[in-house]
DRENFILO-23221 format. One line per 3 residues: number of its first residue (from 1); their letters; for each residue z, x, y of C-alpha. Coordinates in Angstrom, 3 decimals, decimal comma. Example, Ala and Ser with C-alpha at 12.3 -4.5 7.8 and 13.67 -1.06 7.14 Angstrom:
<papas>
1	AS	7,800/12,300/-4,500 ~ 7,140/13,670/-1,060
</papas>
This chain:
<papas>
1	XXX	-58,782/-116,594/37,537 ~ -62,179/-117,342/37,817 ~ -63,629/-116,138/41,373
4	XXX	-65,316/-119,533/43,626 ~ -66,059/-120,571/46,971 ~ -64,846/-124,048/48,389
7	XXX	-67,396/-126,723/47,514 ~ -69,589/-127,178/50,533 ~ -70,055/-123,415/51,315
10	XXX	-72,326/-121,126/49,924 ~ -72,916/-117,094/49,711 ~ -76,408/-115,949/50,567
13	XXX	-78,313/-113,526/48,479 ~ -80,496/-110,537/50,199 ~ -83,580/-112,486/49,983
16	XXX	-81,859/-115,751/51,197 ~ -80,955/-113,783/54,288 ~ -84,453/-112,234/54,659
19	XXX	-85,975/-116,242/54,669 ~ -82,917/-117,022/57,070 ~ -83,300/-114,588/59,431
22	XXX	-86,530/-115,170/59,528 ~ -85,666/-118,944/60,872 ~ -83,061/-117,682/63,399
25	XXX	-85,810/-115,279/64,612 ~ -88,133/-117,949/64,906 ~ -85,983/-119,681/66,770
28	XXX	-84,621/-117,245/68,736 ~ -87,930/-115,805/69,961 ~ -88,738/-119,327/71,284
31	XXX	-85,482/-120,106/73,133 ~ -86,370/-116,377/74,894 ~ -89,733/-117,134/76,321
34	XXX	-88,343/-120,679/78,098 ~ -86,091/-118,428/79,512 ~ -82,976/-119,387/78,206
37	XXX	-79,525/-116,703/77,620 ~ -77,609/-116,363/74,461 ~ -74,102/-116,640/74,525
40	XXX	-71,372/-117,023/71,691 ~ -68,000/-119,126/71,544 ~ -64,789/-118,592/69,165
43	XXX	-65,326/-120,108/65,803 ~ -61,986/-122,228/66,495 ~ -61,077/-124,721/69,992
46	XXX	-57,426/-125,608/71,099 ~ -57,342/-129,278/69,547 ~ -57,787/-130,579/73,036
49	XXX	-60,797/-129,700/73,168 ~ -62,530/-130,899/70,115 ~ -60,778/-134,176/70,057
52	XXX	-62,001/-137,510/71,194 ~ -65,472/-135,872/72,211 ~ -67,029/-136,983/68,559
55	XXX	-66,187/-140,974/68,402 ~ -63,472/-141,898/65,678 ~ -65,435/-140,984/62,709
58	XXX	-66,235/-137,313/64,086 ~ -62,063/-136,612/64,906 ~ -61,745/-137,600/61,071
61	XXX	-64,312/-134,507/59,976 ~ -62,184/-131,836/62,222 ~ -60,976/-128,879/60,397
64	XXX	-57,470/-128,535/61,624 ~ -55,936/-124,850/61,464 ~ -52,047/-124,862/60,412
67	XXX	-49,986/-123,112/62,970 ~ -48,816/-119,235/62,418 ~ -45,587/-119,266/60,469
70	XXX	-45,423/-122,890/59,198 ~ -43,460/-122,990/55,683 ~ -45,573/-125,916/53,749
73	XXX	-42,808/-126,578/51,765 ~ -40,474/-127,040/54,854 ~ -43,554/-128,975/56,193
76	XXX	-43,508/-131,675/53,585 ~ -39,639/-132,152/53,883 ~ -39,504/-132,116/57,460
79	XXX	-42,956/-134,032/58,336 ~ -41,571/-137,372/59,556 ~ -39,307/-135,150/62,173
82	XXX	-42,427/-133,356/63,531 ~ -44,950/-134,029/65,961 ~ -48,485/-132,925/64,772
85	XXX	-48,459/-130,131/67,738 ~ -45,551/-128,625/65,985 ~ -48,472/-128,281/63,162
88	XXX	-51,539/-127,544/63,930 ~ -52,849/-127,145/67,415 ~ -56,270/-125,291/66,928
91	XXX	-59,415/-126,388/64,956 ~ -62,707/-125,134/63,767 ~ -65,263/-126,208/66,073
94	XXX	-67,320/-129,133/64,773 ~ -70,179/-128,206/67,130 ~ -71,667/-126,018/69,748
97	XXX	-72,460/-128,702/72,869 ~ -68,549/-129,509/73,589 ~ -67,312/-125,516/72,925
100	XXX	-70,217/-125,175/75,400 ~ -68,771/-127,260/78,100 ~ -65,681/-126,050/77,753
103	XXX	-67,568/-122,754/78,519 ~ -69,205/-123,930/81,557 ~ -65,786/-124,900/82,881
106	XXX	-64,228/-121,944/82,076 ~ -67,288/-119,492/83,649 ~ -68,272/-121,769/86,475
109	XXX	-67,624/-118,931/89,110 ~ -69,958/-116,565/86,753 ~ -72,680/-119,057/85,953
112	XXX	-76,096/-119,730/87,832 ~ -76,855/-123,134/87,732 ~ -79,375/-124,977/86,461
115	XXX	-77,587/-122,513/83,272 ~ -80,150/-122,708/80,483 ~ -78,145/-121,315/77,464
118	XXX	-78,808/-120,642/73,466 ~ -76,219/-120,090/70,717 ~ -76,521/-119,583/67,146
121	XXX	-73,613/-119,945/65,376 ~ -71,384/-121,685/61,665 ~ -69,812/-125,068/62,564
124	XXX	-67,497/-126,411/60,264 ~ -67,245/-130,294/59,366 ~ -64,902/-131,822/56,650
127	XXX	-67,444/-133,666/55,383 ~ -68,531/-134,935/51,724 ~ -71,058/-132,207/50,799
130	XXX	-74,256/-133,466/49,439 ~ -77,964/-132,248/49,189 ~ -78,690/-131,442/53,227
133	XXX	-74,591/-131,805/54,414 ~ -72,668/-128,487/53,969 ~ -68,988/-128,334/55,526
136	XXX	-70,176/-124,803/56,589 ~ -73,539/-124,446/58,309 ~ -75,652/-123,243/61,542
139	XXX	-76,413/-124,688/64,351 ~ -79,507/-123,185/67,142 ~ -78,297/-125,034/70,139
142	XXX	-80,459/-124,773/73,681 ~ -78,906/-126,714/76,358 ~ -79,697/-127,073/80,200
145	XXX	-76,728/-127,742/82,342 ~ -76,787/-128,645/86,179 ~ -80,046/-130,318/86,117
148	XXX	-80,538/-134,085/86,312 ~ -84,355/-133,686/85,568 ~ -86,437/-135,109/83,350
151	XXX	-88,708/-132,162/82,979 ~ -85,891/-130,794/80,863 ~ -86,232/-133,170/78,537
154	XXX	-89,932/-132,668/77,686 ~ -89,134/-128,836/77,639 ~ -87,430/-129,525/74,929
157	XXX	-89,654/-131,543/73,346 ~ -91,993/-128,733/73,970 ~ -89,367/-126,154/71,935
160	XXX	-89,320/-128,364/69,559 ~ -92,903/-128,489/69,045 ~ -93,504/-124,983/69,286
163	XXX	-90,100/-124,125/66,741 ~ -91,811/-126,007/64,275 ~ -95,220/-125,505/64,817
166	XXX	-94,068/-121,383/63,877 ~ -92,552/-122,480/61,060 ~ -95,617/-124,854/59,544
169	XXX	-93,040/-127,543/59,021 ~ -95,191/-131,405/60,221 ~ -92,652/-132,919/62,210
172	XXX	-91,814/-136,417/63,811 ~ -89,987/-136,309/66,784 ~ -88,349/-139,604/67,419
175	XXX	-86,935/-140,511/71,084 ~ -84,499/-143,280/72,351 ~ -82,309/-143,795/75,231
178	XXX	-78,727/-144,404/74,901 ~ -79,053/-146,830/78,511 ~ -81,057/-148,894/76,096
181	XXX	-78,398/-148,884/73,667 ~ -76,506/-149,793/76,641 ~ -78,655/-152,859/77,464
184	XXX	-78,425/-154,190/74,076 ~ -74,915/-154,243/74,692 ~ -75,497/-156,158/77,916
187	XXX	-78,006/-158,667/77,345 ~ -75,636/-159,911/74,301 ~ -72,611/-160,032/76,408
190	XXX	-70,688/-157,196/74,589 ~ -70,949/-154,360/77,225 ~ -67,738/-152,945/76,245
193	XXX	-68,648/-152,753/72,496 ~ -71,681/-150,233/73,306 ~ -69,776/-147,296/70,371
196	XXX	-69,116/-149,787/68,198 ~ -72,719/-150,540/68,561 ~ -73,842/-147,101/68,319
199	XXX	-71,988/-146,434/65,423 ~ -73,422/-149,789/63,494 ~ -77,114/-148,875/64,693
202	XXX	-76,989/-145,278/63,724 ~ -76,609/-146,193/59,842 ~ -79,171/-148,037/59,759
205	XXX	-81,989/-145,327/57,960 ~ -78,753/-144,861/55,192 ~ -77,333/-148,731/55,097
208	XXX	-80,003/-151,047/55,658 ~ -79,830/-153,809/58,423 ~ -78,164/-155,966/56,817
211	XXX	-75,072/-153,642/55,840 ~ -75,125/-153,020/59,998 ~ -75,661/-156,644/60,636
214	XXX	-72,043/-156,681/58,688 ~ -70,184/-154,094/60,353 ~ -70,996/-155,953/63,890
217	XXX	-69,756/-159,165/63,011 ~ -66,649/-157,236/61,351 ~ -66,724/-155,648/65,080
220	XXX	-66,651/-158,723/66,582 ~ -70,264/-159,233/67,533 ~ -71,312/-162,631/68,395
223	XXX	-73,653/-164,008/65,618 ~ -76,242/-164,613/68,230 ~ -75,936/-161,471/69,454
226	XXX	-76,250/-159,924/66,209 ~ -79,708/-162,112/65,332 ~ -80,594/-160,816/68,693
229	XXX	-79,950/-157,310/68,097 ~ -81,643/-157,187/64,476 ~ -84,981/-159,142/66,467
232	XXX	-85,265/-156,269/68,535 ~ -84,197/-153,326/66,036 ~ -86,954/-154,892/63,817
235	XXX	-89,886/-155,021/66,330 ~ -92,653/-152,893/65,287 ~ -95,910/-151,233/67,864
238	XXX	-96,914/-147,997/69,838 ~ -94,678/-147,167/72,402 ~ -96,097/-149,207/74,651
241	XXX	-96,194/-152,195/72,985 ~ -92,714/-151,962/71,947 ~ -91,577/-150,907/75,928
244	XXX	-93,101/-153,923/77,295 ~ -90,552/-156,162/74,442 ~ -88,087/-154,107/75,600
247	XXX	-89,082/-155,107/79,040 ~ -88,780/-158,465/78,290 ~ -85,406/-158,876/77,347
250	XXX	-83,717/-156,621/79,536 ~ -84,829/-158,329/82,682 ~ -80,677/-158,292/83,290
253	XXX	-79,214/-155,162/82,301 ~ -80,038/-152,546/85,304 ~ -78,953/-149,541/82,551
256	XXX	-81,381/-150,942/79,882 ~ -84,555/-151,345/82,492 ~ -83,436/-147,298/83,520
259	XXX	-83,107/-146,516/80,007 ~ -87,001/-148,107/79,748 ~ -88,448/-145,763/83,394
262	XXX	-86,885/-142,467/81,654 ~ -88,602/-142,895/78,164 ~ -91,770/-144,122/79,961
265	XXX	-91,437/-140,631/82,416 ~ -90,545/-138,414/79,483 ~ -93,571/-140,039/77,552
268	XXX	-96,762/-140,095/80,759 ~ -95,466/-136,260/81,557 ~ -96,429/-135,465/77,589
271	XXX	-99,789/-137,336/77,589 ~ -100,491/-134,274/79,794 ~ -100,817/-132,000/77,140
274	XXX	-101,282/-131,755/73,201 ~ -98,317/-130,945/70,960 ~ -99,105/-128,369/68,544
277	XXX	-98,223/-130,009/65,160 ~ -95,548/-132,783/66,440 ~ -95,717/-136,835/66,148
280	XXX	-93,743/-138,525/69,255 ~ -92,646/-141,682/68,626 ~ -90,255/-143,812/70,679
283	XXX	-87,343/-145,677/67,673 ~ -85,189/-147,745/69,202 ~ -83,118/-147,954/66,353
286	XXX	-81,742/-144,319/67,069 ~ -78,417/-144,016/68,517 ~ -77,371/-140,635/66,900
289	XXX	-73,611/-141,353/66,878 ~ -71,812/-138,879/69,183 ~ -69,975/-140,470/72,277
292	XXX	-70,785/-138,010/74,815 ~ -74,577/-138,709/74,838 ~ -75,626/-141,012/78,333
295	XXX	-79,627/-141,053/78,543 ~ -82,281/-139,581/76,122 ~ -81,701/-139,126/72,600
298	XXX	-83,979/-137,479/69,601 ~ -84,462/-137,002/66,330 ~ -86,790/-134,560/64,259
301	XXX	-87,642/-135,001/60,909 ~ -89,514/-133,147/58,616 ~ -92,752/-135,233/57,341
304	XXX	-93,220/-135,331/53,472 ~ -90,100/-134,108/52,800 ~ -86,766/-136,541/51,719
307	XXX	-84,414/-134,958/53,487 ~ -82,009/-135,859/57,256 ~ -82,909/-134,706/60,366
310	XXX	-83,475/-131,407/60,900 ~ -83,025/-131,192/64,570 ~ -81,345/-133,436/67,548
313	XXX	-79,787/-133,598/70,702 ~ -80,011/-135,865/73,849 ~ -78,740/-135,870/77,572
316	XXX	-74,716/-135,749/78,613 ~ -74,127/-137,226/82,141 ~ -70,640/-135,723/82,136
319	XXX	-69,523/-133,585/79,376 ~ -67,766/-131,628/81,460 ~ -65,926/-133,855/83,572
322	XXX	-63,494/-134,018/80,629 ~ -62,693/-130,505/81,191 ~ -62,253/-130,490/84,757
325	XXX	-65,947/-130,369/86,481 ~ -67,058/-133,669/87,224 ~ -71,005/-134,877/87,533
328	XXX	-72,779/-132,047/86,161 ~ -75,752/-133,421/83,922 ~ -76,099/-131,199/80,625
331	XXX	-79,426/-131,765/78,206 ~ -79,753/-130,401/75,031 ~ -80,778/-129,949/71,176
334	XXX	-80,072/-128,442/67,794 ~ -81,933/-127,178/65,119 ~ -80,230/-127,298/61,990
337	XXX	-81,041/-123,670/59,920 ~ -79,533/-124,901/56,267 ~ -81,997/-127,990/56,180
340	XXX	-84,955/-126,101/57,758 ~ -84,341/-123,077/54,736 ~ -84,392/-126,275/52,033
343	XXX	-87,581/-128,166/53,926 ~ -89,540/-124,742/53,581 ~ -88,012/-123,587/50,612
346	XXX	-89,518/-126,792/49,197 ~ -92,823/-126,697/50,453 ~ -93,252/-122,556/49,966
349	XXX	-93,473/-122,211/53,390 ~ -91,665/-118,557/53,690 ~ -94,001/-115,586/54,069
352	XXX	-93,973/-112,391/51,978 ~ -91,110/-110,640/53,587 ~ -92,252/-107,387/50,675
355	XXX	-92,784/-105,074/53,095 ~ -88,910/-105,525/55,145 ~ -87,489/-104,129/51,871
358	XXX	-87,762/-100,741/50,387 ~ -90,920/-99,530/50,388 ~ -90,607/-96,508/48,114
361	XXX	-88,037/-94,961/45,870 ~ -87,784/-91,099/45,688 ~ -86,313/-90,169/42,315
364	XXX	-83,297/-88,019/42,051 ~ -83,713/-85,162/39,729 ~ -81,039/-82,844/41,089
367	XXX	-79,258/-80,987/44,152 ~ -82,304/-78,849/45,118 ~ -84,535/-81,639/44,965
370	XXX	-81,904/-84,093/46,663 ~ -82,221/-81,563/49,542 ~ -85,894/-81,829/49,702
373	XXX	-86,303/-85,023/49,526 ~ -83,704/-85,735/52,509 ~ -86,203/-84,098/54,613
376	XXX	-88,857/-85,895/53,507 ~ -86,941/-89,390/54,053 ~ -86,748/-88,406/57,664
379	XXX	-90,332/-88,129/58,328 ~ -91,542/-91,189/56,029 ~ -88,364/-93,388/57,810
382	XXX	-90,007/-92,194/61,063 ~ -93,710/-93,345/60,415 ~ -92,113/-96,967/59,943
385	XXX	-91,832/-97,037/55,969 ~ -88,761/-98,157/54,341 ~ -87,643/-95,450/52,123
388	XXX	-84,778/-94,561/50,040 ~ -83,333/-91,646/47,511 ~ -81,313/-92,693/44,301
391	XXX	-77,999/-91,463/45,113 ~ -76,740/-90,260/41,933 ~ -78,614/-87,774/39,385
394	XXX	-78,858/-89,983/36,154 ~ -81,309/-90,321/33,903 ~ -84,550/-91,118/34,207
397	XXX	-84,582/-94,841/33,012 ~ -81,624/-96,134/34,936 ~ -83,698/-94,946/38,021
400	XXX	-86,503/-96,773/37,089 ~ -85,051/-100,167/36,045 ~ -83,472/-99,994/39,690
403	XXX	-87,068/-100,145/41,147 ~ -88,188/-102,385/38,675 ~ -85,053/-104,749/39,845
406	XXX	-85,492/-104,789/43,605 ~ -89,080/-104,499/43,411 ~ -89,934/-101,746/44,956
409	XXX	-93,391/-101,149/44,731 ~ -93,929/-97,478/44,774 ~ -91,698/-94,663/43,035
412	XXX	-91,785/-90,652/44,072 ~ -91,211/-87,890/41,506 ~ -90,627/-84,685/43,702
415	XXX	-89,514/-81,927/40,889 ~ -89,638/-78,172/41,360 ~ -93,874/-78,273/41,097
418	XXX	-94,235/-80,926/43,777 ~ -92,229/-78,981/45,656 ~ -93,709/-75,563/45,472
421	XXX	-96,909/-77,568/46,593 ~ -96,117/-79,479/48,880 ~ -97,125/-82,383/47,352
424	XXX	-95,257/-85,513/45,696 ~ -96,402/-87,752/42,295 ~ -96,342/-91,615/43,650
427	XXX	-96,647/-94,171/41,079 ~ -98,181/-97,389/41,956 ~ -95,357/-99,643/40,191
430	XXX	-97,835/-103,146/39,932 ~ -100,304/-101,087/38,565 ~ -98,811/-98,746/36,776
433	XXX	-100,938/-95,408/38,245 ~ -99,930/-92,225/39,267 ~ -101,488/-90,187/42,610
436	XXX	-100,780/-86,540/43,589 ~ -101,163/-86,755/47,001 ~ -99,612/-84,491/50,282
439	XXX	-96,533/-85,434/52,000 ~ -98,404/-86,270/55,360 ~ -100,571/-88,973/53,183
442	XXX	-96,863/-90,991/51,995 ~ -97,393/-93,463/55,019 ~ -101,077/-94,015/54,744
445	XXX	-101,135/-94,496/51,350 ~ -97,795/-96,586/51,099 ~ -98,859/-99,081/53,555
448	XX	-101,942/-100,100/51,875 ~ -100,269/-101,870/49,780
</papas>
């Protein structure tokens, strides 16, 4: 049988893991300096707590996990006699926010609050994979919990900013407010349809507006409401402009006008200072379609480049009140690695990463040299080059096309005469010359290049 991977996962090569570990270091290092703490969660939740936190059309992406010791067979015979707990009552998570909360919960004795934490970590969604959409991928999640403040918001912005700005990747960061979702919802009279809402409104970059204008009257929007709804959606203007509109018609939803004094506070404390490489615009069409989100929302993407967003997140009032803790605010956002590595990949944004692999080759021409040139790995490992000895005595060729393969841009011949004088032959593999130089000069002369 022919050896595969399920579609919608993929196996990274040594110099795809050099480029991604160069994003998760990126990230990483910029999570550290705003002073947040890395922790890590199981790869699979107890059903109950991964369901219901995604909206209907996230429960539908869950990867469920079959319990220890079910027979299929027996399974498919015996399936209208047994509940779906007698199946399957664990999952893979589908994110890192709600394993998060479930966290905070769990460790609320152990935690200082406000708790600013980081994870990097696979998720797993059942989803249709595409160019962008993987049903196994990373997520770099920073989240603030125990802090109603604004300020967190715009430090996130900030990361953001700064994340990309590393990375050369021209962003747009786009900013809403789900209490202006909310206020949509009002000012039409259909307060209690505010996910159906969010749903409609969150396909509108894929569907166009009038595939959502369809899906809220099969909702059972109003068609006023709907003509309403696509007025505002449709508006165009600087933030201010389109705040004032906004202004306008929510002079009777008290959420909406809220919604309005959070994006105007998040947007007057930025004015204060440049971002780095960043556009912030305000998009009141976004309503990124997760249920648990109750104030700001964002969206990043990558300028120049047809791809989804490569970063979100937004404010939860109460995440954890489903879990036990009531009325602790949580803020947060994820940058999504897989979609980064394509945008850069793209635009040949990666640096030379030449000098992280081996640096130089020592040739293996038998035991006594072997020996020798142990000791000499030691001392040329310790100076900071990467350095390695072909473990097996073959002949000379083999050894050579293995440089030539992994690149490796010097080679060392050590034989009984470069031993006697202490010296070593180093070949210069790009150009093709040979230098008789002293041991001590193998770091010097290695990282020239």
């Amino acid at each position: 049988m022919k050896p595969s991977i399920p579609k919608g996962t993929r196996d990274f090569s040594p110099a795809e893991m050099q480029r991604r570990n160069f994003i998760f270091d990126t990230i990483r290092g910029v999570f550290v300096r705003y002073g947040f703490q890395q922790i890590e969660t199981p790869a699979m939740e107890n059903l109950s707590v991964l369901e219901g936190k995604y909206g209907e059309e996230g429960d539908k992406l869950l990867f469920r996990i079959l319990n220890s010791g079910i027979d299929f067979d027996e399974f498919k015979v015996e399936s209208s006699k047994m509940k779906r707990s007698d199946i399957t009552e664990k999952g893979l998570r589908y994110d890192l926010t709600v394993p998060f909360a479930r966290y905070v919960v769990q460790h609320q004795n152990e935690i200082t609050f406000p708790f600013k934490r980081f994870q990097i970590q696979p998720v797993w969604r059942a989803d249709r994979p595409q160019r962008g959409r993987y049903r196994e991928f990373y997520q770099c999640d920073a989240d603030v919990i125990g802090s109603d403040s604004l300020l967190n918001e715009v430090e996130l912005i900030q990361i953001i900013d700064e994340v990309f700005s590393h990375l050369k990747i021209p962003v747009t960061i786009k900013l809403n407010n789900r209490k202006i979702l909310q206020g949509f919802a009002d000012v039409t009279g259909e307060s209690n349809k505010i996910i159906d809402l969010t749903i409609a409104i969150d396909k509108l970059d894929k569907i166009g507006i009038e595939k959502v204008k369809e899906e809220l009257s099969e909702k059972g929007f109003s068609e006023n409401a709907i003509v309403w709804i696509e007025q505002v959606l449709i508006k165009k203007g600087n933030t201010k402009e389109i705040l004032v509109v906004l202004e306008n018609y929510f002079h009777a939803s008290e959420t909406g006008k809220k919604g309005i004094s959070e994006i105007e506070n998040i947007f007057s404390t930025i004015s204060n200072f440049k971002l780095q490489t960043s556009n912030l615009e305000i998009d009141i069409s976004l309503a990124r379609g997760l249920n648990y989100y109750t104030g700001a929302i964002l969206e990043v993407k990558a300028n120049d480049v047809q791809i989804g967003s490569i970063c979100g997140g937004g404010r939860y009032d109460d995440l954890t009140g489903i879990f036990g803790l009531p009325n602790v605010s949580g803020v947060g956002i994820s940058f999504g690695a897989d979609r980064i590595y394509d945008v850069m990949n793209e635009k040949n944004l990666f640096p030379d990463f030449s000098s992280e692999s081996t640096q130089i080759l020592f040739v293996n021409f038998g035991e006594k040299e072997e020996m020798f040139c142990l000791k000499l790995l030691a001392e040329v490992r310790k100076a900071g080059i990467n350095a390695e000895l072909y473990p097996d005595r073959v002949k000379m060729k083999k050894q050579m096309s293995y440089a030539d393969d992994r690149k490796i841009p010097f080679v060392a011949f050590v034989g009984e005469e470069e031993m006697k004088t202490g010296k070593v032959k180093l070949k210069d593999m790009s150009k093709g010359e040979e230098s008789l130089i002293s041991i001590e000069q193998i770091p010097d002369f290695v990282g020239r290049k």
